[in-house]
N, C-alpha and C positions, 0 to 999 in steps of 0.2 A: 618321438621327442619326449622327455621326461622332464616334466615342471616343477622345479620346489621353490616352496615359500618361508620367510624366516620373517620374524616380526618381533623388534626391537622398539618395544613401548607400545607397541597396541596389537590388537588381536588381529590374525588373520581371518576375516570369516569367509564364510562360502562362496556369500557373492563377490569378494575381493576375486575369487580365487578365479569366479564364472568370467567375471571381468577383464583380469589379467588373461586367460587364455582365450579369448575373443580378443583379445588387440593384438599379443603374441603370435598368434598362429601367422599370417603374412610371413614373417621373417623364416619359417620354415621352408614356404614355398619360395625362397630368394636366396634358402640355405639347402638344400638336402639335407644334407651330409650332419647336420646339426642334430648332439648328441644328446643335450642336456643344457637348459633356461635353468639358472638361479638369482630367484627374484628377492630383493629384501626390503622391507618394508621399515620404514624407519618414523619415530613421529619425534619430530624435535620441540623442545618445550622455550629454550633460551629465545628465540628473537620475540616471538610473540606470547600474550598470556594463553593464545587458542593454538599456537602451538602451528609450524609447518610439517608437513606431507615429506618425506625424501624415500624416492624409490632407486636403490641399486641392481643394477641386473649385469649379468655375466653368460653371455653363450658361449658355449662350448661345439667348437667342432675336433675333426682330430687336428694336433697339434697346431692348433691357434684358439686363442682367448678373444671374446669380444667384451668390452668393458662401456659401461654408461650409467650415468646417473642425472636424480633432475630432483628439483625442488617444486612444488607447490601450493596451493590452499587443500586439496584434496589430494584422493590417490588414485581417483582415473587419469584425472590430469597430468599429475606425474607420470602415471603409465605412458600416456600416448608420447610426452616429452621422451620419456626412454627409449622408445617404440624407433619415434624417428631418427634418434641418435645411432642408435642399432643397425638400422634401417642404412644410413649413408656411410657407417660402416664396412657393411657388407658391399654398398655396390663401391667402394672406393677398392675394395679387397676385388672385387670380381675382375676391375677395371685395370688392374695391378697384376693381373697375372704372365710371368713369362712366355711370351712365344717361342715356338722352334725352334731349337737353331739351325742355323745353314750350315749345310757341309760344308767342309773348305777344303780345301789341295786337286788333288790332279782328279779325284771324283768328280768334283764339281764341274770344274772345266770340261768334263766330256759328257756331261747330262746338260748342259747348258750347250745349246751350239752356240748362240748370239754372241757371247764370248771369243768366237775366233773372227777375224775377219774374212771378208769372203771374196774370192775372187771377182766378181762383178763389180763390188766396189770399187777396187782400185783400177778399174778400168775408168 
């Protein structure tokens, strides 16, 4: 899984980074298949003078996007809000996958006995 970080009005530092891939890692083990986390980091100045936290993140598997974001006073915080967005995400995706389908026409009927009725019955 490859992590990038983008930081729109404040610095990414190291620990951000130790951070975000200690709460990220979970969602690999609920993703395999998960190619690539892109994480943004965002510091908003407008509501407050100290300013809100927003973290965007976007996983990538093959062909499907996951998308999340979250607001608030810090950036672990928002992480783990990401985290769990991401998180019910996934298992709403897991939970959503197509079953088999049934065969249908004159196959089926002859791999299925219970389908014919049987003589003992109508007795």
């Amino acid at each position: 899984m490859d992590l990038s970080f983008t930081g729109r009005g404040m610095r990414v530092t190291q620990d951000i980074r130790m951070t975000a891939e200690r709460k990220l890692a979970p969602l690999e083990r609920l993703e395999p298949r998960t190619t690539r986390i892109e994480v943004e980091l965002i510091n908003e100045h407008h509501p407050r003078p100290d300013g809100l936290k927003r973290v965007e993140a976007a996983l990538r598997i093959p062909r499907k996007t996951f998308r999340a974001e979250a607001e608030a006073e810090d950036v672990p915080t928002a992480i783990d809000r990401v985290k769990e967005k991401l998180e019910r995400q996934l298992r709403d995706h897991h939970g959503r996958k197509r079953p088999w389908r049934r065969k249908r026409g004159l196959e089926s009927a002859l791999t299925h006995p219970e389908a014919e009725p049987s003589a003992e019955q109508e007795e």
